[in-house]
C-alpha positions as CSV (number, residue, x, y, z in Angstrom):
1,X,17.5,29.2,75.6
2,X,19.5,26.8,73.9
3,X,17.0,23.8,74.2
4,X,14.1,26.1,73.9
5,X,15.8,27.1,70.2
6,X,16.8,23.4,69.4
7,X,13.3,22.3,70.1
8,X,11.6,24.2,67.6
9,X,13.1,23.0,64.9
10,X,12.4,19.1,66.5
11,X,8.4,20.0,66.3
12,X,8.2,21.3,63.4
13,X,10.6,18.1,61.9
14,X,8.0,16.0,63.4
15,X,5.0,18.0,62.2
16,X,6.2,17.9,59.0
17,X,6.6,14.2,58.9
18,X,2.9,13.6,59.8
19,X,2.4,15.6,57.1
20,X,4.4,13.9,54.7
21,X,2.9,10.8,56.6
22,X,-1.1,12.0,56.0
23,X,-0.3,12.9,52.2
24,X,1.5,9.6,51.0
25,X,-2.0,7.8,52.6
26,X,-3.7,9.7,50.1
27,X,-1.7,9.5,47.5
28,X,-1.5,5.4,48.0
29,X,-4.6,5.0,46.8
30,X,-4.9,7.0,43.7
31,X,-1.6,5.5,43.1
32,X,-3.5,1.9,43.3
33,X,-6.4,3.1,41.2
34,X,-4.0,4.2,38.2
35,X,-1.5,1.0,38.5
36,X,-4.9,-1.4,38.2
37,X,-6.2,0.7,35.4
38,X,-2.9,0.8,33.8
39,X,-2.4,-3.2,33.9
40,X,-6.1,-3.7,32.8
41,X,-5.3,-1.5,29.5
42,X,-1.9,-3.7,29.3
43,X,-4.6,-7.3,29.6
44,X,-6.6,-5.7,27.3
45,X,-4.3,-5.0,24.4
46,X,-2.5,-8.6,25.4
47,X,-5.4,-10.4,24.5
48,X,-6.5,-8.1,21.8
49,X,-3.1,-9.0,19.7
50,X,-2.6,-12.3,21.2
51,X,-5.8,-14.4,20.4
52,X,-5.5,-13.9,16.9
53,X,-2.4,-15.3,16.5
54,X,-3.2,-18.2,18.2
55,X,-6.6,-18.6,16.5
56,X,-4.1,-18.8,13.2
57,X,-1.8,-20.9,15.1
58,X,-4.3,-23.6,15.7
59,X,-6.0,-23.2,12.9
60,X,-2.8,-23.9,10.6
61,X,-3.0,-27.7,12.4
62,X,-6.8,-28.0,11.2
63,X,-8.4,-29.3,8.3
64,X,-10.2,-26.9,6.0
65,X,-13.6,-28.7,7.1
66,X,-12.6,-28.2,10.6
67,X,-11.7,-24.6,10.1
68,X,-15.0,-23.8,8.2
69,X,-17.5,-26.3,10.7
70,X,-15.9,-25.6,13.8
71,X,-13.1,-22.4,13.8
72,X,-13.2,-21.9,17.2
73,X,-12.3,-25.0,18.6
74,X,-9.0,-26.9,19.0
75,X,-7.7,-29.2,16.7
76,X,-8.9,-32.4,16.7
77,X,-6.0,-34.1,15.2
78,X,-3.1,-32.0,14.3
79,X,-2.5,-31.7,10.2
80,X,1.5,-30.9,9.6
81,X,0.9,-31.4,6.1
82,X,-0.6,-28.0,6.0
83,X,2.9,-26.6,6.8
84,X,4.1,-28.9,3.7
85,X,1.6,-27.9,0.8
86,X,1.8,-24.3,2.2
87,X,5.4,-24.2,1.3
88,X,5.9,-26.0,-1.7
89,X,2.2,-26.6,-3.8
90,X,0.9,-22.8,-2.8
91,X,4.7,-21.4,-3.5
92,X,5.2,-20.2,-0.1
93,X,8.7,-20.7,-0.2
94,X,9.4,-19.3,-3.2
95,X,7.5,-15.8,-1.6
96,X,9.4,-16.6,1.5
97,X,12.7,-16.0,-0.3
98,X,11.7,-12.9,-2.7
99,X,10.7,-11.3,0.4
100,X,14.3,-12.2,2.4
101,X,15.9,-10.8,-0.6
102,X,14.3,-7.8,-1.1
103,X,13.7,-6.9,2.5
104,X,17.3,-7.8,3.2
105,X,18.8,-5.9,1.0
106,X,16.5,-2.7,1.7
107,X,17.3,-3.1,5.4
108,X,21.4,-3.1,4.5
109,X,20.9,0.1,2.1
110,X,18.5,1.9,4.4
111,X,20.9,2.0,7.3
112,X,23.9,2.6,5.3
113,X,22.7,5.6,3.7
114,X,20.6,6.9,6.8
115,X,23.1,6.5,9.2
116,X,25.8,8.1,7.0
117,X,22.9,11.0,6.2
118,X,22.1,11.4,9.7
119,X,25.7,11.7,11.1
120,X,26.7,15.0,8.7
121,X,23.2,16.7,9.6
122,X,24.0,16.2,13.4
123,X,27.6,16.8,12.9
124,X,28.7,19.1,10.4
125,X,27.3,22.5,10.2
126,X,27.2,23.7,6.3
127,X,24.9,26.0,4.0
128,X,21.5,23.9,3.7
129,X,21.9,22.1,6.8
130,X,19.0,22.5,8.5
131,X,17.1,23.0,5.1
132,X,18.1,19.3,3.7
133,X,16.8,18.1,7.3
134,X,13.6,19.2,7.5
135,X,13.5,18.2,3.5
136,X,14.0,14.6,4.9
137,X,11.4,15.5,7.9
138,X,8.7,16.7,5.1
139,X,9.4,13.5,3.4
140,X,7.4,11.2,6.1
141,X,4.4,13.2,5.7
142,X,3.6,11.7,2.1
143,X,1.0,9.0,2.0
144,X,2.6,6.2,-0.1
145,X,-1.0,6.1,-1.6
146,X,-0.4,9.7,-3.2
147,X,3.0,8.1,-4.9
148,X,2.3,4.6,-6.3
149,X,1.0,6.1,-9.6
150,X,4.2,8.5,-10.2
151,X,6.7,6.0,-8.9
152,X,5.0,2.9,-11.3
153,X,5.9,5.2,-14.6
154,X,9.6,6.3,-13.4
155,X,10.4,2.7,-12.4
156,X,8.5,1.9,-16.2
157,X,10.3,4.6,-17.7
158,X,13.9,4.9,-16.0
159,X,16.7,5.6,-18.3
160,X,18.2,2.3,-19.8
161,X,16.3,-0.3,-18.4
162,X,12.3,-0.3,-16.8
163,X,12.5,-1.6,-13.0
164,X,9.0,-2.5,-12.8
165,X,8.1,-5.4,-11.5
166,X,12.4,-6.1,-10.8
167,X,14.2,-6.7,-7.3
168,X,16.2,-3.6,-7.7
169,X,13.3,-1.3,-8.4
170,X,11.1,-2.4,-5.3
171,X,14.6,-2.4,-3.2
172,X,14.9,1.1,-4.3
173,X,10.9,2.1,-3.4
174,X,11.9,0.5,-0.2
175,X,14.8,2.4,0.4
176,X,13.1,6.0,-0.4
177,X,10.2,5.2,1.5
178,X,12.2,4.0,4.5
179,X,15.2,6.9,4.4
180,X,13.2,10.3,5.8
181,X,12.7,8.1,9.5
182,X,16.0,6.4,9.5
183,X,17.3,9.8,9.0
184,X,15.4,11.6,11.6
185,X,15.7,9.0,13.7
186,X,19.7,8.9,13.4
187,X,20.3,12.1,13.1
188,X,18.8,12.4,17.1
189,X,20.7,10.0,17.8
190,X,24.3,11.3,16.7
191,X,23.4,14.5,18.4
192,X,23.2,12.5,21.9
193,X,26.7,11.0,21.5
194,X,29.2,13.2,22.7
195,X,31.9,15.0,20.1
196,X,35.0,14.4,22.4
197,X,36.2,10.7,20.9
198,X,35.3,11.6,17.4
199,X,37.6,14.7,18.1
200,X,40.2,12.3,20.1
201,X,40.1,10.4,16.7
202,X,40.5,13.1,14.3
203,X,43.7,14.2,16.6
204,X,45.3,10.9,16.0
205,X,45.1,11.0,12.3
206,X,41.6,9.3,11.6
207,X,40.2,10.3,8.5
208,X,36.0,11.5,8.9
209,X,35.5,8.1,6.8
210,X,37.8,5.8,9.4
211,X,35.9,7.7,12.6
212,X,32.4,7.1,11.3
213,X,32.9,3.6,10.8
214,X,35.1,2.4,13.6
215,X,34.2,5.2,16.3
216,X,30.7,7.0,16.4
217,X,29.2,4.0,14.4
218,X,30.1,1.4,16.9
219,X,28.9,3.6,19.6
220,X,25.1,4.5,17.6
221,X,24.5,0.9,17.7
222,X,21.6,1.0,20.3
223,X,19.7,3.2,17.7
224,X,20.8,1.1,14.8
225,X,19.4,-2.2,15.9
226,X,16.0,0.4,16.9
227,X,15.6,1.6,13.8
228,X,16.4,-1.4,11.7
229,X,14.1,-3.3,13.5
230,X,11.5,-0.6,12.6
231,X,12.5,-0.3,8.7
232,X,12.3,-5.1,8.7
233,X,8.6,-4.8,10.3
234,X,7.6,-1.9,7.9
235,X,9.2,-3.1,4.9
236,X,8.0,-7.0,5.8
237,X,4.6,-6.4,6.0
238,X,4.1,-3.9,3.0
239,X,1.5,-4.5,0.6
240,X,0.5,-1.7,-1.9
241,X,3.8,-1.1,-3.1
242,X,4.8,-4.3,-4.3
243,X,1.6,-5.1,-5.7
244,X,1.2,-2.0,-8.0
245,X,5.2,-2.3,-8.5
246,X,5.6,-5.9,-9.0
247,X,3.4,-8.1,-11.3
248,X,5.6,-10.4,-12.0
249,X,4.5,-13.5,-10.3
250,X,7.8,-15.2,-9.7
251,X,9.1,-12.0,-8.1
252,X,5.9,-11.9,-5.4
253,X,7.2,-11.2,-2.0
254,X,4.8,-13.1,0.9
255,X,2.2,-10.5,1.1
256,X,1.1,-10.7,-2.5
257,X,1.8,-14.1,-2.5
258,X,-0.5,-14.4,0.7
259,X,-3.6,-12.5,-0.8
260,X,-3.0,-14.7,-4.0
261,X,-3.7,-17.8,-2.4
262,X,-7.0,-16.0,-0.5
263,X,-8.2,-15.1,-4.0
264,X,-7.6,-18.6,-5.5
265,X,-9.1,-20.2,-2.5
266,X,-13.0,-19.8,-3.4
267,X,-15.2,-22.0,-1.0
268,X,-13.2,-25.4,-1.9
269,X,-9.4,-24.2,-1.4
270,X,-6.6,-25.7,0.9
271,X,-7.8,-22.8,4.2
272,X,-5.2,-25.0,6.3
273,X,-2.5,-24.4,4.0
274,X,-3.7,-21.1,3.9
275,X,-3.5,-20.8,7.8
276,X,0.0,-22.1,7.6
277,X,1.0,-19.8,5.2
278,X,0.4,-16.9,7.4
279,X,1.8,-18.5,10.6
280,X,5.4,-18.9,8.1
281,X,4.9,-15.2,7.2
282,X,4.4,-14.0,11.0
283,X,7.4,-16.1,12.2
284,X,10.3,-14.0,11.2
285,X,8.7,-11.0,12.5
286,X,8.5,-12.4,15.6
287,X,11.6,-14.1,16.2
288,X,12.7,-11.0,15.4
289,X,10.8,-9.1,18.3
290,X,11.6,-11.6,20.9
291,X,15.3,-11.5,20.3
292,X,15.9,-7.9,20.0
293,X,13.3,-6.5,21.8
294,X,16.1,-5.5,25.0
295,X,17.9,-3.8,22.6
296,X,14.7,-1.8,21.1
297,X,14.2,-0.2,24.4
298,X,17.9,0.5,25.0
299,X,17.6,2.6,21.7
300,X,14.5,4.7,22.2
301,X,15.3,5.3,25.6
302,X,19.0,6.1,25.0
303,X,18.8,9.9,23.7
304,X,16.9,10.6,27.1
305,X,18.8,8.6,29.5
306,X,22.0,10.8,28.0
């Protein structure tokens, strides 16, 4: 009886496995069908983004008769003095560094003020709590295109001084524009991180100050280096509002300076300096990409992975 009972439980073990057996065989190959379809989406985008860049790339090394005869091929003999007139005769530097100071500086106030924002909502419970955070929320549903007219008379008109066409008054736009994400963003974040060494802090006499800056900051870095990575592209690559809030030449940032040069260019302009002005524009948002790329993924992924 005993072997009799023990061997039921042995048949149907091994009926079970040729089950298990006959349904991974047919899962194999749906499994192949989705991972080639997957990768061919992945090749597709790849060369979608990347040939453009390198079209510019190469073409920043050609002449401007070789980029108008011929744009498709390689260069024939490479032209570094496109990089050279690019930076100094079509004021490419000079862009370069409005842009690194207003960008830079937009970045730095962004995070500071978001991060700080984002801690109390996820931390502190208050009247108006959750109606300040969906006031923040409701603010990334506002087309910047439905703003630009309102914002160029209060930056004309502010009290004291007009901040049109100023580094503070675009570092400001920045900022507002950039605040309701960083603050949603952060304020997911804080809420992932667990309460017990802020509360270990606060027990040894840290002040709420001291244990935002040395304790949960410190540990919300993952999501800092995510998001301020996200505000640098955004804030890098933006066009409309600088160039209905700033027209003061000398104050251009790289975008404006960018489509100035297209403008100026006619049939007869410099397209190699041109090229190479774009290439200089694209670097730092690159560079920036490739070397913090790890620590993008570590941040979006974090709040799930906890």
């Amino acid at each position: 009886m005993t072997t009799e009972a023990g061997a039921v439980p042995a048949k149907e073990t091994a009926e079970a496995r040729r089950r298990g057996g006959r349904d991974a065989e047919r899962r194999r190959p749906e499994g192949a069908v989705l991972n080639v379809f997957s990768h061919g989406i992945l090749v597709l985008w790849a060369v979608m983004v990347g040939l453009p860049l390198i079209w510019v790339l190469w073409s920043s090394f050609k002449s401007s008769g070789d980029i108008l005869s011929s744009p498709w091929s390689l260069p024939r003999s490479f032209h570094f003095e496109n990089w050279a007139h690019a930076w100094e005769r079509a004021s490419i530097g000079r862009y370069f560094a409005n842009t690194i100071i207003v960008v830079g500086c937009s970045v730095v106030g962004t995070m500071v003020l978001g991060s700080m924002a984002g801690y109390v909502l996820a931390r502190f419970t208050f009247p108006g709590n959750r109606f300040i955070y969906y006031l923040f929320v409701a603010g990334m549903s506002f087309p910047v295109f439905m703003l630009v007219i309102p914002l160029f008379f209060v930056l004309r008109d502010f009290p004291g001084v007009s901040l049109l066409a100023t580094y503070p008054g675009l570092i400001l736009v920045y900022i507002a524009f950039s605040l309701p994400f960083t603050v949603f963003f952060m304020t997911a974040f804080f809420r992932t991180l667990p309460t017990s060494v802020a509360e270990a802090a606060m027990i040894d006499g840290a002040s709420h100050t001291r244990t935002f800056f040395q304790v949960m900051l410190p540990m919300a870095k993952p999501g800092l280096i995510s998001i301020g990575i996200f505000n640098f592209l955004g804030q890098w690559n933006q066009y409309l509002l600088p160039m209905v809030l700033n027209q003061n030449e000398h104050h251009y940032v790289l975008t404006q300076g960018l489509a100035q040069i297209a403008l100026q260019q006619g049939y007869d302009g410099d397209w190699g300096g041109l090229m190479a002005g774009m290439v200089i524009a694209m670097l730092p948002v690159l560079v920036v990409y490739f070397l913090f790329q790890r620590q993008v993924q570590a941040g979006l992924t974090a709040g799930a992975l906890k």
